[in-house]
KEKE-3310 file (N, C-alpha, C; in steps of 0.2 Angstrom, whole numbers, plus 5000, padded with zeros to 4 digits):
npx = (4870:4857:4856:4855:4845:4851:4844:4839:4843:4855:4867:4883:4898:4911:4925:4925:4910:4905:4890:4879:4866:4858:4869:4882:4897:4914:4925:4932:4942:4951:4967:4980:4987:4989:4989:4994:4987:4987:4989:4987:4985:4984:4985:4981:4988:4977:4978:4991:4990:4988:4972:4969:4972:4964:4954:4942:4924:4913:4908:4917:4923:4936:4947:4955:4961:4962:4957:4959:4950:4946:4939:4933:4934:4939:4933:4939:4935:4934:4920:4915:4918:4923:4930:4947:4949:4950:4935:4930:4926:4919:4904:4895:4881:4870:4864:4860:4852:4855:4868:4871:4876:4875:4876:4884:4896:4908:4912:4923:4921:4908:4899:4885:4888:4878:4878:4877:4884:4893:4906:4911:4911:4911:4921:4912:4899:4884:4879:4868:4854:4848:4844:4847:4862:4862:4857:4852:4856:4852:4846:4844:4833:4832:4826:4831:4827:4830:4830:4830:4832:4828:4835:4828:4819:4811:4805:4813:4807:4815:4812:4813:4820:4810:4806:4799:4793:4789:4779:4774:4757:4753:4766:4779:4792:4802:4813:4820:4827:4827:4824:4812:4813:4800:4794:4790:4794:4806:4808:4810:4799:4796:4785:4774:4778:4786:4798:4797:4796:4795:4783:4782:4771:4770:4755:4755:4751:4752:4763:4767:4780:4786:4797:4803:4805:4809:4811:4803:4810:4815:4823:4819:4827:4830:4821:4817:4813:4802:4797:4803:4810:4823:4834:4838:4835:4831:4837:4833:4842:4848:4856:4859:4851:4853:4834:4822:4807:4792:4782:4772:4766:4760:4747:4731:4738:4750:4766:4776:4793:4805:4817:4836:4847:4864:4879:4893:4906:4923:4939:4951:4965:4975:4965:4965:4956:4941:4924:4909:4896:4885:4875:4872:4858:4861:4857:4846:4847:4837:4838:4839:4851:4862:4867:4878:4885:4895:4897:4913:4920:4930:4927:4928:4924:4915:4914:4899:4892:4877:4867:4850:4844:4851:4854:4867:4885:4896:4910:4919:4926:4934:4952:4961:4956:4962:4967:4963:4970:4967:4955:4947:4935:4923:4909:4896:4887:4875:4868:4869:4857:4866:4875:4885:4892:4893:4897:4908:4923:4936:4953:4971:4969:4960:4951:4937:4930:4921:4919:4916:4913:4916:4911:4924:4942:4952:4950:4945:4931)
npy = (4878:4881:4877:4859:4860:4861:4859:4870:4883:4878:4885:4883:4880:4868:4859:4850:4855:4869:4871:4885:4899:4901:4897:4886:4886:4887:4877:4881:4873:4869:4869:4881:4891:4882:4884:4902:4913:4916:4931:4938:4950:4968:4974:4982:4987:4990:4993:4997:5010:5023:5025:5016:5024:5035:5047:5039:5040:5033:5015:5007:4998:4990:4989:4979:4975:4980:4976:4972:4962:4949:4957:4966:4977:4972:4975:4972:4970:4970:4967:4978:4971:4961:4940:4933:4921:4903:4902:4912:4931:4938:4940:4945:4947:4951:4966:4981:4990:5003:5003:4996:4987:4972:4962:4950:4951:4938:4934:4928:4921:4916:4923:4934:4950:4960:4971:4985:4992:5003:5001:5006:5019:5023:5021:5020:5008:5006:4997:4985:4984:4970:4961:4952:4941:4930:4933:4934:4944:4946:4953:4969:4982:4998:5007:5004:4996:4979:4961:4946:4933:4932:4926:4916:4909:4917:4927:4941:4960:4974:4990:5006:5007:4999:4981:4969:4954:4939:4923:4910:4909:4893:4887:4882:4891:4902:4911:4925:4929:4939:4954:4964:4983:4986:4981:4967:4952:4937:4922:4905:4893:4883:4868:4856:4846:4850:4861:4871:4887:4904:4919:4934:4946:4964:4968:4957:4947:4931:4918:4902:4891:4879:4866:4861:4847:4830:4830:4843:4855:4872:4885:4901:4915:4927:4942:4952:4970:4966:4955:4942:4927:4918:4908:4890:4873:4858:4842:4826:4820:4823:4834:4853:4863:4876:4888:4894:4906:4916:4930:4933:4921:4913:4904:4900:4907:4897:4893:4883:4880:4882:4871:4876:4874:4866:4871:4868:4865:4875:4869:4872:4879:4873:4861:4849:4837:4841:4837:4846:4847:4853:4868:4883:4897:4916:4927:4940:4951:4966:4966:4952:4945:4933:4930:4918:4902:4888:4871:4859:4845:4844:4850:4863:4881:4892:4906:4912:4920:4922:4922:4924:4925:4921:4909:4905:4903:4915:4913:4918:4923:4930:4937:4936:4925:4910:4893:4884:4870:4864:4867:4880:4895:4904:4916:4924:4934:4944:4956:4970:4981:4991:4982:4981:4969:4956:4949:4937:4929:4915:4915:4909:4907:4901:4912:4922:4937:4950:4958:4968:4972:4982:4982:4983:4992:4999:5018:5018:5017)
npz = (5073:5079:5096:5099:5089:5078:5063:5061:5051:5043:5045:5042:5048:5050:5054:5068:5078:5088:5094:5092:5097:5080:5072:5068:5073:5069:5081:5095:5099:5089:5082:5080:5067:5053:5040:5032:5022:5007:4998:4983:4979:4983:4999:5011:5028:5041:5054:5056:5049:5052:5053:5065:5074:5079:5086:5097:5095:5106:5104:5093:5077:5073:5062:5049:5038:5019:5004:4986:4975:4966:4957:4969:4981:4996:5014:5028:5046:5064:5076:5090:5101:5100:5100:5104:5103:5093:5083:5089:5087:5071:5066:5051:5046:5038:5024:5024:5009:5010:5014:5027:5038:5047:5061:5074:5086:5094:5109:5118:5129:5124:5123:5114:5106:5097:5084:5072:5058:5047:5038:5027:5027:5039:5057:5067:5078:5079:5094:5098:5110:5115:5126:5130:5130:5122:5111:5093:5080:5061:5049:5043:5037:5026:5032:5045:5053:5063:5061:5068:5082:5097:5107:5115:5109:5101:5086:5083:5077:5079:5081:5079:5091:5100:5103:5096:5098:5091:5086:5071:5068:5075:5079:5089:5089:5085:5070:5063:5048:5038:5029:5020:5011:5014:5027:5026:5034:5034:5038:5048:5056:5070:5071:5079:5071:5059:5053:5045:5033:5033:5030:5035:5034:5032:5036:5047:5045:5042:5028:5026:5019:5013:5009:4994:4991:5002:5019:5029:5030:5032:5027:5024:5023:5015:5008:4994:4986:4978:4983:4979:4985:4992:5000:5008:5009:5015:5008:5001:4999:5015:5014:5012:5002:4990:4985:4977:4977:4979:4987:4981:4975:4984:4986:4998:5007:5007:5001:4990:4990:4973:4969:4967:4957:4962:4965:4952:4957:4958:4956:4969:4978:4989:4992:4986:4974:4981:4984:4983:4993:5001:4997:5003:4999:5005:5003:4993:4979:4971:4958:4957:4960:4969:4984:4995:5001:4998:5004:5006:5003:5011:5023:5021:5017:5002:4996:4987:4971:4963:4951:4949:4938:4926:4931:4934:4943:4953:4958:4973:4986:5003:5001:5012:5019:5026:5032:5044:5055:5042:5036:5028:5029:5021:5020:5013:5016:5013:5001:4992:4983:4975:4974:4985:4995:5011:5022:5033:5036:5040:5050:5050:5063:5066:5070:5069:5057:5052:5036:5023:5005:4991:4973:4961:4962:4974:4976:4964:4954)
capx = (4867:4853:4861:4848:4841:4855:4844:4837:4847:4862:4875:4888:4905:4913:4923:4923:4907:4900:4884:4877:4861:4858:4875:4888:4906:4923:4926:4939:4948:4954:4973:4982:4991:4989:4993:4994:4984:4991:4984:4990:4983:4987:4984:4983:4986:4973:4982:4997:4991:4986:4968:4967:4974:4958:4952:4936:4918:4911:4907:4917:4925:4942:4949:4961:4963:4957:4961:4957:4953:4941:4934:4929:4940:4937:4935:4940:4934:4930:4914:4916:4920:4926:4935:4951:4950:4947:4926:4927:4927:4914:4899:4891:4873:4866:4865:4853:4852:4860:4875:4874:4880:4870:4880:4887:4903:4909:4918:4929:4915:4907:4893:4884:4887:4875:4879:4876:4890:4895:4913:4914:4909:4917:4922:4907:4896:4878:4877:4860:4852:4841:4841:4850:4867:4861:4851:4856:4853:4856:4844:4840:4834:4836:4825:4835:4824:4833:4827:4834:4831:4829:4839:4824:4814:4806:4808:4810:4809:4818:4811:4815:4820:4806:4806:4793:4794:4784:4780:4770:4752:4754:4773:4783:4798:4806:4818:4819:4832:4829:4818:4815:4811:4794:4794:4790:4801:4807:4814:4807:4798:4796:4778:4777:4779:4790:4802:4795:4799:4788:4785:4778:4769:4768:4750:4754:4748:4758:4762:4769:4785:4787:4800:4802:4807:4813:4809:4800:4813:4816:4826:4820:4834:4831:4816:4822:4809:4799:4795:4807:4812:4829:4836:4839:4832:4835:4834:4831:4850:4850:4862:4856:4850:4844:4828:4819:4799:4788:4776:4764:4764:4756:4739:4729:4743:4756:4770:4780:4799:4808:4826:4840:4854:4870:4886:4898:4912:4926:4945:4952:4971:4976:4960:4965:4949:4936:4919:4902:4892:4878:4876:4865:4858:4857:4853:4843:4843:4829:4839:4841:4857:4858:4873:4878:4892:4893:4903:4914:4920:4935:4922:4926:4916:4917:4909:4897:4887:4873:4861:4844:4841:4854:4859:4877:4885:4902:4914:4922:4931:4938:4958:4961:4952:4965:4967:4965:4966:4964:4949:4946:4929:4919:4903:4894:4878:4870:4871:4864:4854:4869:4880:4889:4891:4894:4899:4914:4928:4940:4960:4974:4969:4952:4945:4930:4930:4916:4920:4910:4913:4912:4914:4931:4948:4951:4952:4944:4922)
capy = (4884:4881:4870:4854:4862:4860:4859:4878:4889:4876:4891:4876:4878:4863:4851:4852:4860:4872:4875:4892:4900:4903:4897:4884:4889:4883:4874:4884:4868:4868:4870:4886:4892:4877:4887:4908:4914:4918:4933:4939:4957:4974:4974:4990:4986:4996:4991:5003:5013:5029:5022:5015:5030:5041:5046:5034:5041:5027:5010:5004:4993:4990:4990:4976:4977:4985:4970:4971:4954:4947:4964:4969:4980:4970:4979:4967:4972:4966:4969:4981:4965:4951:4937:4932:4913:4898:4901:4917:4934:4943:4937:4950:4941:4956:4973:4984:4994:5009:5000:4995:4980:4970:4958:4950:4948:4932:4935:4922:4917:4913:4929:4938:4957:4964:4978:4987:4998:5005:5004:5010:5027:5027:5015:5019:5004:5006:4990:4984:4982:4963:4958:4943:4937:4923:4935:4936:4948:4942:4957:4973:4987:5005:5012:5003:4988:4974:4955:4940:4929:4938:4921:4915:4904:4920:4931:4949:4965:4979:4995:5013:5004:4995:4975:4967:4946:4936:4915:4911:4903:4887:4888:4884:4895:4905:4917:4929:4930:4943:4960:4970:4988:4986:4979:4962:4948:4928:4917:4901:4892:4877:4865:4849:4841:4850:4866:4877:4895:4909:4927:4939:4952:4970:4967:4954:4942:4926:4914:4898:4890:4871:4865:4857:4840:4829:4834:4851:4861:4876:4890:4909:4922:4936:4944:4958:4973:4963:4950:4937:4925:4914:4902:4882:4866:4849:4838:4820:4817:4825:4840:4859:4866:4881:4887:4901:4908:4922:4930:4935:4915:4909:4902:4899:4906:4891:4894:4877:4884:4879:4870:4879:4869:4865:4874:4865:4871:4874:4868:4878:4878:4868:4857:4842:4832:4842:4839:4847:4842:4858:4875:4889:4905:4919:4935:4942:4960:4969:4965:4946:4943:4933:4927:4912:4900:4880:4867:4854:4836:4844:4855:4870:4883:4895:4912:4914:4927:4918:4926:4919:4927:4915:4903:4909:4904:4915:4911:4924:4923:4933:4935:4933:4918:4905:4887:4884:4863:4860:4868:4889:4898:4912:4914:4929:4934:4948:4958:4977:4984:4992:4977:4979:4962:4958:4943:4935:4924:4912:4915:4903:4907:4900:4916:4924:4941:4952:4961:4972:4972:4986:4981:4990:4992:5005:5022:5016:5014)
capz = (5073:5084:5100:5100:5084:5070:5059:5059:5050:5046:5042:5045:5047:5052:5055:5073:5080:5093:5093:5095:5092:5074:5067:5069:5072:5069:5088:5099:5102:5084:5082:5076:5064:5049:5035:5031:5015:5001:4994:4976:4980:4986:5005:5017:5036:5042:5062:5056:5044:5056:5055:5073:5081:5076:5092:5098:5102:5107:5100:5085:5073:5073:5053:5050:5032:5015:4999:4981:4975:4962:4956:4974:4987:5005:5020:5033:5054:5069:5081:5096:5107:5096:5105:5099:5101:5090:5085:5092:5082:5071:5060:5046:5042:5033:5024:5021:5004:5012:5015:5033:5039:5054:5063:5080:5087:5097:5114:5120:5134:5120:5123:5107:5106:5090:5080:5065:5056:5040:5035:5019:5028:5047:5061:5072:5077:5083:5098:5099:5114:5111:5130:5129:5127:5118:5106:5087:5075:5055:5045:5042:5029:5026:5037:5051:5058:5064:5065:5072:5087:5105:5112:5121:5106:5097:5081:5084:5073:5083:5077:5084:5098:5102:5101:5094:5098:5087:5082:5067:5070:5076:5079:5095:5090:5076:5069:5056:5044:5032:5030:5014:5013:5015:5031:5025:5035:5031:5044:5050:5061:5071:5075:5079:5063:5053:5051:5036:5034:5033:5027:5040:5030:5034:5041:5053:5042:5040:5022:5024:5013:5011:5004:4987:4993:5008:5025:5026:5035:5027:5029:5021:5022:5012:5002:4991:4988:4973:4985:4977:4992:4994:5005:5007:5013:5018:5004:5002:5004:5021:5013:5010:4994:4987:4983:4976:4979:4978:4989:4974:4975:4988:4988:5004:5014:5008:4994:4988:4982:4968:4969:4962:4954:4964:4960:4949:4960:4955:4963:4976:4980:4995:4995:4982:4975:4985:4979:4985:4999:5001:4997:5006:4998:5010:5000:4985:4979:4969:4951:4957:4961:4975:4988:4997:5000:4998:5007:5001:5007:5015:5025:5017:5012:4999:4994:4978:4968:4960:4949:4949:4930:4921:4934:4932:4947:4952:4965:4978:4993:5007:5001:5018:5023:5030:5033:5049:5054:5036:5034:5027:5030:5018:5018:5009:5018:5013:4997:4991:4975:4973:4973:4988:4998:5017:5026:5037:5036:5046:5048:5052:5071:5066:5073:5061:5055:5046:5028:5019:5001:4985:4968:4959:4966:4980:4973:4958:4953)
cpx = (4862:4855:4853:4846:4845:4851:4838:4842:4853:4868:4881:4896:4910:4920:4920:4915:4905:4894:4881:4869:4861:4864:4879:4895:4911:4924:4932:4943:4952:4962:4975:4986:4993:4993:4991:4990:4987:4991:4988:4985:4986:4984:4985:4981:4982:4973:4986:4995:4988:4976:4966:4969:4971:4956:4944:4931:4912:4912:4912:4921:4932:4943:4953:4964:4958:4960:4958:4955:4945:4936:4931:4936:4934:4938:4934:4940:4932:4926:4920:4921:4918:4930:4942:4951:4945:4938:4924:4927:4922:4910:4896:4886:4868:4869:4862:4856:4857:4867:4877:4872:4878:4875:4880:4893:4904:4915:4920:4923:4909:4899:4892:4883:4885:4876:4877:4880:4890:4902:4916:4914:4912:4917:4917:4901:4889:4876:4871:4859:4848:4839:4843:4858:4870:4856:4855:4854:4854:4851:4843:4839:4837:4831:4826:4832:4827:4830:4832:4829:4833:4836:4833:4817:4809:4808:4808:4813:4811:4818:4811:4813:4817:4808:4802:4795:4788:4785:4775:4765:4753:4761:4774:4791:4800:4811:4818:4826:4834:4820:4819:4813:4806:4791:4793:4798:4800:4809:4810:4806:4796:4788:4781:4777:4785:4792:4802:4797:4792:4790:4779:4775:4768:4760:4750:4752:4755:4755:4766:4775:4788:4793:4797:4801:4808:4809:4808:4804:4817:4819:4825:4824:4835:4824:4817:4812:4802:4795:4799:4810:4819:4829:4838:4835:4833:4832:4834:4839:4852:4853:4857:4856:4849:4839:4827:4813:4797:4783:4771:4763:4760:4748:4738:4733:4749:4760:4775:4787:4801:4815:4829:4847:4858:4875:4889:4904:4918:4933:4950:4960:4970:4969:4959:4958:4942:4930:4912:4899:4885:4880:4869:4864:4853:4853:4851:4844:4838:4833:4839:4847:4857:4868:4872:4886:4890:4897:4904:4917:4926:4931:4925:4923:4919:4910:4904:4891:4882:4865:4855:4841:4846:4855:4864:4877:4895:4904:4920:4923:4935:4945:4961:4960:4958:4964:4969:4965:4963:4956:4948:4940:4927:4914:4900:4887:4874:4873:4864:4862:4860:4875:4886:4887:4895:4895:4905:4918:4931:4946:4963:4975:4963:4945:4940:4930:4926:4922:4912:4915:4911:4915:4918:4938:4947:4954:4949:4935:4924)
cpy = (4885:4875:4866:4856:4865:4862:4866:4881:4885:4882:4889:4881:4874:4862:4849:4858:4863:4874:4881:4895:4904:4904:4891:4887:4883:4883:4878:4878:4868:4872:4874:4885:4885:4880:4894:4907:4917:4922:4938:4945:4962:4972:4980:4988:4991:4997:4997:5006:5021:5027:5020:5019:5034:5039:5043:5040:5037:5022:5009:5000:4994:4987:4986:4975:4980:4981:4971:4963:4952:4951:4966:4972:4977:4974:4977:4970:4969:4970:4974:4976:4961:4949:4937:4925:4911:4900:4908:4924:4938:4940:4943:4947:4945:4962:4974:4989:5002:5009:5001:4989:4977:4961:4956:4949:4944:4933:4929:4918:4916:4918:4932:4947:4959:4971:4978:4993:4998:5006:5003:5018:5028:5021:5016:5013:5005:4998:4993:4981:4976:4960:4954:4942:4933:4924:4935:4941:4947:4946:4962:4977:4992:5008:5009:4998:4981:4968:4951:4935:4930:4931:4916:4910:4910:4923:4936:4954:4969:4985:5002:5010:5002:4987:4973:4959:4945:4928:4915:4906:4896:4883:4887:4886:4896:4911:4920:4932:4936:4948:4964:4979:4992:4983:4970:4956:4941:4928:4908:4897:4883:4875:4856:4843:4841:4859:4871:4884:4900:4915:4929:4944:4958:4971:4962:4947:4936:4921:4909:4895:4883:4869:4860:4849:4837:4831:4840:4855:4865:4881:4899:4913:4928:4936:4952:4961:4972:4958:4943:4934:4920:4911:4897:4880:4861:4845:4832:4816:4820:4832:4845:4862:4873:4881:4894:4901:4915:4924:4931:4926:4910:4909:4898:4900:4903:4894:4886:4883:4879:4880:4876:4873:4870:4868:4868:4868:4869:4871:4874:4875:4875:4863:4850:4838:4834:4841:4841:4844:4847:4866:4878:4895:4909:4928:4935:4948:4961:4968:4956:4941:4942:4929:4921:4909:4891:4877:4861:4848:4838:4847:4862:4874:4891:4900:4910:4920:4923:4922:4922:4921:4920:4910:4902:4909:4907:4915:4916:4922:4928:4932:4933:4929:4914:4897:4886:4873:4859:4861:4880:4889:4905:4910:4923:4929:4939:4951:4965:4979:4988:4988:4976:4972:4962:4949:4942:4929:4920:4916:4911:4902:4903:4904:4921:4931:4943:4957:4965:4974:4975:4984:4986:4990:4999:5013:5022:5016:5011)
cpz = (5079:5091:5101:5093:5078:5064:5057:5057:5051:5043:5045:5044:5052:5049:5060:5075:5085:5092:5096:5093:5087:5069:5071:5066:5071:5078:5087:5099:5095:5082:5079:5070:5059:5043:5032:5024:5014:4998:4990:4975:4984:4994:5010:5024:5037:5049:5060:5051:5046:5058:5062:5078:5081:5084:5091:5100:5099:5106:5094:5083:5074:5063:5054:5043:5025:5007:4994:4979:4971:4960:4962:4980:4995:5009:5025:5039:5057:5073:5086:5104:5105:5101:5099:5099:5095:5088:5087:5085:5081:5065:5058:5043:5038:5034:5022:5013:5001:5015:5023:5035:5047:5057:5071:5080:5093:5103:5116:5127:5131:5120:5114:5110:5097:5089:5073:5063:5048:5038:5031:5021:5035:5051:5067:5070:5081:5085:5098:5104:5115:5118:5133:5127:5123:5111:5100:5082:5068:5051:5047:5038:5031:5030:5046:5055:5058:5064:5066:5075:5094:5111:5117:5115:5101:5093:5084:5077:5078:5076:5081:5089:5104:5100:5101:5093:5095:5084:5077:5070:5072:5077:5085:5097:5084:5077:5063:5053:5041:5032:5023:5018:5015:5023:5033:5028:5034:5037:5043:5055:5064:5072:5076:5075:5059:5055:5044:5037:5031:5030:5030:5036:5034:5041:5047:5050:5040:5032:5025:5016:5016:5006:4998:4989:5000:5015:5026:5031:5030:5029:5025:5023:5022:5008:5000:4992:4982:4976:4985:4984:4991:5000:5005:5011:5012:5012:5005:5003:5010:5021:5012:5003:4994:4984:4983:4978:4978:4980:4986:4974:4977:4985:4994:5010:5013:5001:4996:4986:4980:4970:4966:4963:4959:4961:4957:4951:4958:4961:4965:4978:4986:4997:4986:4981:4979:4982:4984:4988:4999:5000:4999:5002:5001:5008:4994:4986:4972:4960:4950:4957:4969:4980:4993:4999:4997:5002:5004:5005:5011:5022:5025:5017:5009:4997:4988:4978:4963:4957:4945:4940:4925:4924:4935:4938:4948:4959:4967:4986:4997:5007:5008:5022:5023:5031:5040:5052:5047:5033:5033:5026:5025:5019:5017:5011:5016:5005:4994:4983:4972:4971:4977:4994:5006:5018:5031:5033:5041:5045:5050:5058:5071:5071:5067:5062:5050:5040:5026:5010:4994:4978:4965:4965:4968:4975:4966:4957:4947)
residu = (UNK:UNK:UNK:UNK:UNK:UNK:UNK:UNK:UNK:UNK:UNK:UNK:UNK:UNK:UNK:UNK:UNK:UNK:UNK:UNK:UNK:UNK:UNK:UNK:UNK:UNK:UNK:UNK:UNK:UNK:UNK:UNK:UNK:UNK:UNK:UNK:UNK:UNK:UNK:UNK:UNK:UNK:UNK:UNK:UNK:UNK:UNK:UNK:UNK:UNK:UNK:UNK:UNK:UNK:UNK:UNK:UNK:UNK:UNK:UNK:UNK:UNK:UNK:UNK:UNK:UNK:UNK:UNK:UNK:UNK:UNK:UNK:UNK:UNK:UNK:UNK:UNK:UNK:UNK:UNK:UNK:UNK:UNK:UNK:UNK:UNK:UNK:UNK:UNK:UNK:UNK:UNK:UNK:UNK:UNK:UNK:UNK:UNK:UNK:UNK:UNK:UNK:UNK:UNK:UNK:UNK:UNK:UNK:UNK:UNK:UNK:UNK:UNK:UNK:UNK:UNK:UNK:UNK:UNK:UNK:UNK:UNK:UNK:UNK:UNK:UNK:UNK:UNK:UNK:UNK:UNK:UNK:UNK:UNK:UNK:UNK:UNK:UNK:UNK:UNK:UNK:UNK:UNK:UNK:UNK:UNK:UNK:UNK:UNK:UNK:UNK:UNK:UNK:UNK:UNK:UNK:UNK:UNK:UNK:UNK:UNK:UNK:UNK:UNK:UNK:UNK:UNK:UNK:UNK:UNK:UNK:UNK:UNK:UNK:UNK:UNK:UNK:UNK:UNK:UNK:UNK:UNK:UNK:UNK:UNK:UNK:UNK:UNK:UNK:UNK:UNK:UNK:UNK:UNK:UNK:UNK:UNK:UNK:UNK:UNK:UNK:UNK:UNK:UNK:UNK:UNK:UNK:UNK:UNK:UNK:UNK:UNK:UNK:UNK:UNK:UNK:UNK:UNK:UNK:UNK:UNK:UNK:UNK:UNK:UNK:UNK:UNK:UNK:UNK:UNK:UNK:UNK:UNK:UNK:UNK:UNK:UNK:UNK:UNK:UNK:UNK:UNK:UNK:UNK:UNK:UNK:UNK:UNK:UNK:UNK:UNK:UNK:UNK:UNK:UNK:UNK:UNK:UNK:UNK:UNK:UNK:UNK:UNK:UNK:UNK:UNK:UNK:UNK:UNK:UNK:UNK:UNK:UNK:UNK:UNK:UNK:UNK:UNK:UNK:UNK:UNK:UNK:UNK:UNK:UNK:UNK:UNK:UNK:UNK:UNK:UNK:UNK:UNK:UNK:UNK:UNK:UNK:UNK:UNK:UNK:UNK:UNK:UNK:UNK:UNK:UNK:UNK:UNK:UNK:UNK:UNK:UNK:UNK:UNK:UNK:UNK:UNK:UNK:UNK:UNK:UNK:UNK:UNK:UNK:UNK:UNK:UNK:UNK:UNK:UNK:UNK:UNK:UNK:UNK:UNK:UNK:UNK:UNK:UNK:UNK:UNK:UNK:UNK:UNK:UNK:UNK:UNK:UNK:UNK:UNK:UNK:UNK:UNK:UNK:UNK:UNK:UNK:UNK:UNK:UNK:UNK:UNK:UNK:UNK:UNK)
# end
């Protein structure tokens, strides 16, 4: 995720990896075409379906399909200027309330182009300008403020098209994951001790987040508009957990979070014997439902929907996710009050592709 600094924001997908800032990829060098998905759903090429011969203006998303599949119709795209190789493609790291979907796409020179679009409503992308190549974007709400990491060691909020870099008190680098509607943002930052996460508040004002356990590297994500906070951190086995929190919690500035239990994952065609190694969770919304993925001893990794009221973890994957080398990619990043959900996938190219996701079959609420 972070080159030299893995262990910020591990949003792993391995086996092979490249490092990038604010994610590790499936390594280009990894071998094509392993084995096609299999998907026991309707499917609509959105390549031939008239779809991509609407005339362009400007910026947008290329449609590549449109799949029912575990109560949600996918609506699989790629950035403006996604690559096509191995690692390369399109990351969806968030979405705001008003169902728009903030991401980059990975050009084959391995550059970041940021965007934010809506394709459940039209194929145009509003590119964000961050400055940097090397800059990421992975939140925003509904009144349209992006945060990230400028490429260059700082958080930024990008708001009516200003950009506002920022490290917390006593920090010498950070990033910011996740924004509510209130302007309140998470990420986390670095010192010379330790890797904690934070919550920027409205005024300016920072809280401190420790994890539970282990070595205090922590990763905040998301804070819905309650305050409720998610995320993971490093626990005592080396591996990623989740963890929950609560601004209303802090005293003196600091909030401790609380574990959340491990999935009990279930088995997953073509991955014989696989069992659990970590799971990350990357979003909450305002009922407490919250998303994520895990990974498993094959390096895996697989979707879930996890709701912080019962524990109740369910599992979801992109139909179109792929084996690529023996290894298929979902990960579920972001997710709406209304319960639409956003993320990316691998294919048997092992190139990544975002989704945005409504519950119901097409045609259908």
């Amino acid at each position: 995720m972070h080159a030299n600094n893995s262990e910020k924001r591990m949003r792993k997908a391995c086996p092979a990896v490249l490092s990038l800032e604010g994610r590790t990829l499936l390594s280009t060098v990894m071998p094509n075409l392993m084995e096609k998905a299999h998907v026991s759903a309707h499917v609509l090429d959105m390549k031939h379906s008239g779809v991509e011969n609407a005339k362009k203006h400007g910026p947008s998303i290329a449609l590549e399909s449109k799949v029912w599949h575990g109560g949600f119709t996918f609506v699989n795209f790629d950035g403006p200027n996604h690559g096509t190789n191995a690692g390369a493609g399109t990351n969806m790291n968030g979405i705001s309330n008003n169902g728009n979907s903030v991401g980059f796409d990975i050009e084959n020179n391995g550059n970041f182009g940021n965007f934010v679009t809506n394709p459940l409503k039209s194929k145009a992308a509003n590119v964000l300008n961050l400055g940097s190549p090397t800059a990421n974007a992975f939140g925003v709400n509904s009144a349209g403020t992006v945060v990230g990491t400028d490429g260059n060691g700082n958080a930024f909020f990008l708001q009516k098209g200003k950009l506002h870099t920022f490290i917390p008190n006593g920090g010498t680098a950070a990033v910011a994951f996740g924004i509510n509607d209130g302007g309140t943002i998470v990420g986390q930052y670095t010192t010379s001790t330790a890797m904690p996460g934070f919550v920027r508040l409205k005024n300016g004002t920072f809280i401190t987040i420790n994890a539970p356990s282990g070595p205090d590297t922590v990763n905040a994500q998301s804070i819905n508009n309650h305050g409720e906070i998610v995320g993971f951190y490093v626990g005592t086995d080396g591996q990623d957990h989740g963890f929950l929190a609560n601004e209303n919690g802090a005293m003196g500035g600091v909030l401790t979070g609380t574990p959340v239990a491990d999935p009990m994952i279930p088995p997953v065609a073509g991955e014989p014997g696989a069992t659990f190694v970590f799971s990350q969770i990357l979003s909450v919304n305002d009922k407490g439902i919250a998303v994520g993925y895990y990974g498993d001893s094959t390096t895996s990794q697989h979707g879930f929907i996890y709701n912080t009221n019962t524990g109740q973890y369910t599992f979801l994957d992109d139909p179109m996710a792929a084996f690529n080398n023996g290894v298929e990619v979902t990960q579920i990043t972001g997710i709406t009050n209304s319960g639409e959900i956003t993320g990316f996938y691998s294919d048997a190219n092992g190139v990544f592709h975002g989704f945005v996701a409504s519950a119901g079959k097409m045609g259908h609420k």
